[in-house]
C-alpha positions in Angstrom: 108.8 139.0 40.0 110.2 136.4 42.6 111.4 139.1 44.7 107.8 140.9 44.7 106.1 137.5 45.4 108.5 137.0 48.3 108.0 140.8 49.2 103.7 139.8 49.8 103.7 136.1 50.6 106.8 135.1 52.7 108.6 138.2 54.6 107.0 138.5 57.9 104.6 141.6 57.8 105.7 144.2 60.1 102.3 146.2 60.3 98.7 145.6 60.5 96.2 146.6 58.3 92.8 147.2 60.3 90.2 146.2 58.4 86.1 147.2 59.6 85.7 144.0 61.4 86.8 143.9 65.0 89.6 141.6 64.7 93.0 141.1 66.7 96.0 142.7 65.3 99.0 140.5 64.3 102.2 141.8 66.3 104.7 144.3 64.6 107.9 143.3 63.4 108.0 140.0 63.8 111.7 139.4 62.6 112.9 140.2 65.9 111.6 137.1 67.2 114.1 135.3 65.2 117.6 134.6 67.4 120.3 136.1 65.6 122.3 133.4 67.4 124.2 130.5 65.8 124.8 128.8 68.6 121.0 128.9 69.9 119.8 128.0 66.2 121.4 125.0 66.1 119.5 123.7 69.6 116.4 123.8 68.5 115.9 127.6 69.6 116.9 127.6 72.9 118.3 130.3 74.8 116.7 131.6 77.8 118.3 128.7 80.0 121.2 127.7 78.5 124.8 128.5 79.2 126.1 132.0 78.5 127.7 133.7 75.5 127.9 136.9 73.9 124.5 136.6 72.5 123.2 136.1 75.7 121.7 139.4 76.4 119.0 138.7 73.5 117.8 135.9 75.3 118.0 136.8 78.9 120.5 139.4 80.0 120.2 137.6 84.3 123.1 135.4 81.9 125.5 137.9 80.9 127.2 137.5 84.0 128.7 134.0 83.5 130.4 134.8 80.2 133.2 132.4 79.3 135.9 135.3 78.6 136.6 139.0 80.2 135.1 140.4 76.5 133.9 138.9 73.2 132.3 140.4 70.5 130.0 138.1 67.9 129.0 138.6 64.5 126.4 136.1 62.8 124.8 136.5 59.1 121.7 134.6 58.4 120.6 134.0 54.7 117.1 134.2 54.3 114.4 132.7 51.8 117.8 131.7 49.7 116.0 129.5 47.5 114.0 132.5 46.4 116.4 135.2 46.5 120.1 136.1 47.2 120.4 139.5 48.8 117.7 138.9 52.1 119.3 138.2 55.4 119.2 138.8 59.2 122.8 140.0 60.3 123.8 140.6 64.5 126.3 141.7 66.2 127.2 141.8 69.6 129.9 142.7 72.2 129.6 141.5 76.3 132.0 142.2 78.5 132.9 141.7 82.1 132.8 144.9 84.5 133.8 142.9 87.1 133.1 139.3 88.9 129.2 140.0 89.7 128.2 142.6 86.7 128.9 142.2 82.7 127.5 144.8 80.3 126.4 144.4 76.0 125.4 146.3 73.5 124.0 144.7 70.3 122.9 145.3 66.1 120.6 143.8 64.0 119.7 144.3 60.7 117.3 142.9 58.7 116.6 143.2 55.3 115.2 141.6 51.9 117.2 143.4 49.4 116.0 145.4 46.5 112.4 144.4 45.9 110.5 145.5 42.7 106.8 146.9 43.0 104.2 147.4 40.6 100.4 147.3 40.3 100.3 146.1 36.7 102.3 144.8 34.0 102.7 148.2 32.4 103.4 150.2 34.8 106.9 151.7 35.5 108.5 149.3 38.3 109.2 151.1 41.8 112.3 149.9 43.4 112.8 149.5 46.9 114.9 148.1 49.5 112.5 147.4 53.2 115.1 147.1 56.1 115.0 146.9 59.8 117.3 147.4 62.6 117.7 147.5 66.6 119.9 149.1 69.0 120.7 147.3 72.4 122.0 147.7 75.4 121.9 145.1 78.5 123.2 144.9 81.9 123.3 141.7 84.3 124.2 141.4 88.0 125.0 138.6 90.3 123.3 138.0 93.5 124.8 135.3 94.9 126.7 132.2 94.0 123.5 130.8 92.0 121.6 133.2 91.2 121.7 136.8 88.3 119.3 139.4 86.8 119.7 141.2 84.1 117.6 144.1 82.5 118.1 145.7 78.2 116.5 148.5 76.4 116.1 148.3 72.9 115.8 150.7 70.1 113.5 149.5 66.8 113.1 150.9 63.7 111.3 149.2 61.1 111.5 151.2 57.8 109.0 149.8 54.9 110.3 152.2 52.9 107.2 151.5 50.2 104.5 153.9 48.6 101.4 155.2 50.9 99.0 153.1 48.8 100.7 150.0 49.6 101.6 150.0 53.0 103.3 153.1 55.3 104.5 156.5 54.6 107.0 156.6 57.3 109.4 154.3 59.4 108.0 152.8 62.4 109.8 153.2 65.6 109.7 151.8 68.8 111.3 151.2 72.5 111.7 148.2 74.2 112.7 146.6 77.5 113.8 143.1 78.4 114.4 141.4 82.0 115.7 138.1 83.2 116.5 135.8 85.9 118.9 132.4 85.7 119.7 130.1 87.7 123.3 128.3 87.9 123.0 125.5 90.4 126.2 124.6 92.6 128.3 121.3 90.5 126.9 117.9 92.2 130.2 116.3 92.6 129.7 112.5 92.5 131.6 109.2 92.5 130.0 109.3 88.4 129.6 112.0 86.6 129.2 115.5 88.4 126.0 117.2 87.4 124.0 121.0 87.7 121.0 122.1 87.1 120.1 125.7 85.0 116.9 127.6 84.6 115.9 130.9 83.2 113.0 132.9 82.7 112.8 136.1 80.6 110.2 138.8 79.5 111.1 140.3 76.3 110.2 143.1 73.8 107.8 145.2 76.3 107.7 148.5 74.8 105.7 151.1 72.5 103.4 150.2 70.1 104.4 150.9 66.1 102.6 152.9 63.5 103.9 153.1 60.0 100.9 155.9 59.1 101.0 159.0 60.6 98.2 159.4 62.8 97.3 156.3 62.1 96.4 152.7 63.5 99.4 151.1 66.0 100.8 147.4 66.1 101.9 146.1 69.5 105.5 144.7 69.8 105.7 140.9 70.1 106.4 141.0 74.0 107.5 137.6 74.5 107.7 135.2 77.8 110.4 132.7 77.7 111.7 130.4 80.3 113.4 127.0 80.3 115.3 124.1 82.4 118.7 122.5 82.0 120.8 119.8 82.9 124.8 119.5 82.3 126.0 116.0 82.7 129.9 116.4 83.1 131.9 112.8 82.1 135.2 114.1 83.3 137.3 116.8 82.9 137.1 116.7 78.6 133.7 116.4 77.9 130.1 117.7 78.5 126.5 117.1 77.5 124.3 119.6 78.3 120.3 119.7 77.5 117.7 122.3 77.7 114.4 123.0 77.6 112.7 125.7 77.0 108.2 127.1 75.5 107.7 130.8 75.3 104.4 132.7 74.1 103.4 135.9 73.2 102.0 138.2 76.2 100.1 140.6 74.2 96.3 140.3 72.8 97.3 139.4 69.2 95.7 136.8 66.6 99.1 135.5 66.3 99.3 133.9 69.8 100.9 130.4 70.0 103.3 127.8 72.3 106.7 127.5 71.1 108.8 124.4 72.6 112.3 124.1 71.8 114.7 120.8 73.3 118.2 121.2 72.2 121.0 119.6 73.4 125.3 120.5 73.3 127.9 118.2 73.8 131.8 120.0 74.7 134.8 118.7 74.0 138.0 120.4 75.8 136.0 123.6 75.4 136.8 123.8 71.8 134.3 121.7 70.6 131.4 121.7 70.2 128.4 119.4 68.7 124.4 120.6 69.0 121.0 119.5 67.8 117.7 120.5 68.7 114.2 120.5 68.1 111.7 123.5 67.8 107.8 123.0 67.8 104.9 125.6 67.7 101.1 124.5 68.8 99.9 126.9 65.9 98.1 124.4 63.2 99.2 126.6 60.6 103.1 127.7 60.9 106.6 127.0 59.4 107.9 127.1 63.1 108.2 123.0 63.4 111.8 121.9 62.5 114.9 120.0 63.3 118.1 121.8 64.0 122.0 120.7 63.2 124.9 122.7 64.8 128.7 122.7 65.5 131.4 125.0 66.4 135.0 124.6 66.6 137.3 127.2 68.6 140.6 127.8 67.7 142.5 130.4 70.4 140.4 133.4 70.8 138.3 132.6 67.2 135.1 131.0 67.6 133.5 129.2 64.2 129.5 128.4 64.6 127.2 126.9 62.3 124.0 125.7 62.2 121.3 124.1 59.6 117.4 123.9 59.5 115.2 120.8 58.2 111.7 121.7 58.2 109.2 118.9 59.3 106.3 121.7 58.4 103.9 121.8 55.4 104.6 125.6 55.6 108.3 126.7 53.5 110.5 128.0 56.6 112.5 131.3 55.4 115.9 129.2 56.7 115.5 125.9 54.6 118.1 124.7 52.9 120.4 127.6 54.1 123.5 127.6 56.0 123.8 129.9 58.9 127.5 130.8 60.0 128.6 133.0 63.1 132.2 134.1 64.6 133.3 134.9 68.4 136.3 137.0 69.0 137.6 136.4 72.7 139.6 138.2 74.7 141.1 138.6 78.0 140.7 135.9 80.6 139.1 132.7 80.4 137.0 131.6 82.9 135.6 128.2 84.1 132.6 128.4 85.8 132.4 125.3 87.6 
């Protein structure tokens, strides 16, 4: 029974139901607004602007070409609605590497799901057991113009699979394709007499593709295209340590009831390179959301391992899906290090 109410009242609904009122659609699969990114989630969200990693092609793929190592490959599991339930969870992987100084490439994987969920009309009737899940493909590519400046394009492959009877919601997997592009900006290092500074800004377009239909012949959902962009300041104290704070808002670019601000400020403080402390804070203008939190990360690298970890604390009336949950992530590095000073 938990598992049904979470089914209806707290998974993000990946379809629209049109109903005989002219009314704006909410977009499809909204899970894939959610960073499968450790690192980002313990910033307050931020991502479009902020330094590179191997996750960096799900933000803005313009940053893929300032990855810290020649290849790296990421893996991150997200719990989800733990307090309810004990099988949902967002899982990503990804793998970037370096073709050469002025190009990287990345493909990615994401899967979402809720685990078996049991579905029945009335207390009599025989229980119908299912398991909803939802995956993307990716592939990204970013290029360097010049000393400051990279772009970077993705596709992306979505299937959302409801897997759930006709009556209730779809009779088929909805699939989609989508398209992502990005700019950043890596200022040259201010070298002063203090501490040296640069400036970083991104802007991305995100999830601009087909719409979704999960009845044949039926009504379609849009994707939740997404505009992103962002600021950033490093503050280097010497050669050991680094403080680095971004800013970033994004909004939906498509004509759906869900249409809000988000604002993230997060903020990362290096140590030797190995590591690293993060905080952050995400707000959305919406007056009814669970998208208003406070965010605790830190990662500690050991050789070519990576350990991330991040935790939520909800300062919203609404239960966030990522309360009271631990969110863990690994980096595998290899090949050659690089400083990008």
């Amino acid at each position: 029974m938990r598992k049904l109410l979470a089914f209806f009242f707290f998974l993000p609904v990946s379809f629209f139901v049109q109903s005989q009122e002219d009314v704006l659609q909410n977009a499809a699969v909204p899970w894939i607004r959610i960073p499968a990114d450790i690192r980002a989630s313990g910033m307050g969200d931020t991502g479009v602007a902020t330094e590179a990693d191997v996750n960096a092609a799900r933000w803005n793929p313009a940053k893929l070409v300032w990855l810290g190592h020649t290849t790296e490959l990421g893996i991150s599991y997200l719990p989800y609605l733990r307090t309810l339930i004990n099988d949902a969870f967002l899982l990503g992987a990804n793998y970037a590497k370096r073709i050469n100084d002025e190009s990287s490439l990345a493909v990615g994987f994401t899967y979402f799901t809720i685990g078996e969920v049991e579905l029945r009309e009335t207390i009599d009737q025989e229980a119908l057991f299912v398991q909803p899940n939802t995956f993307t493909l990716d592939v990204a590519y970013g290029l360097q113009l010049n000393d400051e400046i990279s772009v970077g394009a993705g596709l992306r492959f979505i299937s959302d699979n409801q897997q759930t009877p006709d009556d209730l919601t779809s009779d088929r997997a909805g699939n989609a394709l989508a398209a992502d592009a990005g700019v950043f900006y890596r200022s040259r290092l201010r070298i002063t007499e203090g501490n040296d500074t640069r400036w970083r800004a991104g802007i991305a377009l995100t999830q601009i593709g087909t719409p979704i239909s999960y009845v044949s012949d039926g009504p379609e959902s849009p994707l939740p295209s997404t505009l992103r962009f962002g600021v950033g300041r490093d503050i280097i104290y010497d050669y050991d340590s680094m403080l680095s704070l971004t800013l970033e808002a994004n909004t939906l670019v498509v004509d759906v009831a869900d249409r809000s601000w988000g604002v993230g400020l997060g903020g990362e403080y290096v140590f030797r390179g190995d590591l690293f402390l993060r905080s952050g804070y995400y707000i959305d203008t919406a007056s009814n959301t669970d998208r208003n939190y406070l965010t605790l990360g830190a990662g500690v690298r050991r050789g070519n391992l990576l350990v991330d970890m991040s935790y939520l604390f909800s300062t919203s009336r609404v239960v966030n899906p990522f309360e009271n949950t631990l969110r863990l992530g690994v980096t595998f590095s290899f090949g050659q290090r690089f400083y990008h000073y």
